[in-house]
N, C-alpha and C positions, 0 to 999 in steps of 0.2 A: 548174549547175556539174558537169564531170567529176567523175569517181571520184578520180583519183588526183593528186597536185601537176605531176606531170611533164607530165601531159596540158595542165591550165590552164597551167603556165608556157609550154609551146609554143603554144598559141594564143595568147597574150599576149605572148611573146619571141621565137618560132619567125625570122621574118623578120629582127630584129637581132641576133638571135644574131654576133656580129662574133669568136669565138675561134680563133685559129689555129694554137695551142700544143693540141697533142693531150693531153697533162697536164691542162692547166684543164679542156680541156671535158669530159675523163673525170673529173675532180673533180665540176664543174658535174652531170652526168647521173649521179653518182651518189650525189652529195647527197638529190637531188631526187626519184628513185626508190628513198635509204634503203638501197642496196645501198653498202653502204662499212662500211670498218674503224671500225666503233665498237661497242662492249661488247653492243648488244642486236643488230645485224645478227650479230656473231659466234655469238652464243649459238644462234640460229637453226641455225647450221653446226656447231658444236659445245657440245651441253647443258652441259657441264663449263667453259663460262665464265662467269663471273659476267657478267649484262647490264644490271647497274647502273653509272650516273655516277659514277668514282671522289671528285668533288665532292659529289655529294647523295645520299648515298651507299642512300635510297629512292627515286629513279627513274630510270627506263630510259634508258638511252644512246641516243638514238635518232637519225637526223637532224634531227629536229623538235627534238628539245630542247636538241641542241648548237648547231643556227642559230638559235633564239629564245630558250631561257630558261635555258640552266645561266652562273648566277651570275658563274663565274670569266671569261667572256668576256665581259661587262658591255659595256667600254672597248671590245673592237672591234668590238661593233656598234654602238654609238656610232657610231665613228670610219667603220665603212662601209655603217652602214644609217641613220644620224642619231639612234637613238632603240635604248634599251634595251628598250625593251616593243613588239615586233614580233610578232603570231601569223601562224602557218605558211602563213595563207590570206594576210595582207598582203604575206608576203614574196614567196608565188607572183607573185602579179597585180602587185608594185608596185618590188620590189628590180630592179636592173639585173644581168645576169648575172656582170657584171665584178665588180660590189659582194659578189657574193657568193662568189666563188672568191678575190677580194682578203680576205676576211671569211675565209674557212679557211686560203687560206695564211698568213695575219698569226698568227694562233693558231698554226701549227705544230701542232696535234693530230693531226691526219688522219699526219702523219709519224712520229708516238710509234705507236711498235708495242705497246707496253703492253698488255699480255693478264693478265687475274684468272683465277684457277681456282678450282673451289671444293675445300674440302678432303676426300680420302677419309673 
């Protein structure tokens, strides 16, 4: 197994990668390499963010844990990956890439710009 998710998703998607909408597939690539607007990428940029799941509210925002396991998105991975209990490594090797860009935009998060600060 590669080091990173993005690497195995390409080996394993790379050829049907089929998106044409330059949006999705910079969704798509940066889900996947965790470079996106979520609470612990941000933190990273800026310490003064809180990089916790404003849901659970003791673990990291991550992209791992918003594609597989914070609670509140339950229902659409249901709805686009069949099964609420997916880990990171199933999704790499087994999710189709559309499933998964349909899985974030259905959520609307990625579009909440919502930023925590901590307090002076």
């Amino acid at each position: 197994m590669n080091k990173t998710p993005i690497t195995n998703y390409l080996l394993n998607f790379g050829r049907t990668i089929r998106i044409k909408d330059k949006k999705r597939l910079t969704i798509l690539t940066n889900l996947l390499s965790g470079q996106i607007h979520l609470a612990s990428n941000d933190n990273h940029r800026d310490e003064q963010v809180v990089p916790f799941c404003r849901h659970c509210k003791d673990i990291r925002e991550t992209a791992e844990h918003f594609l597989t396991s914070c609670p509140v998105y339950s229902l659409h991975r249901i709805r686009n990956f069949g099964s609420t209990n997916i880990n990171f490594h199933d999704l790499c090797n087994k999710i189709s890439p559309k499933a998964i860009v349909k899985f974030a935009t259905d959520t609307k998060r990625l579009e909440d710009k919502y930023v925590c600060y901590y307090a002076d």
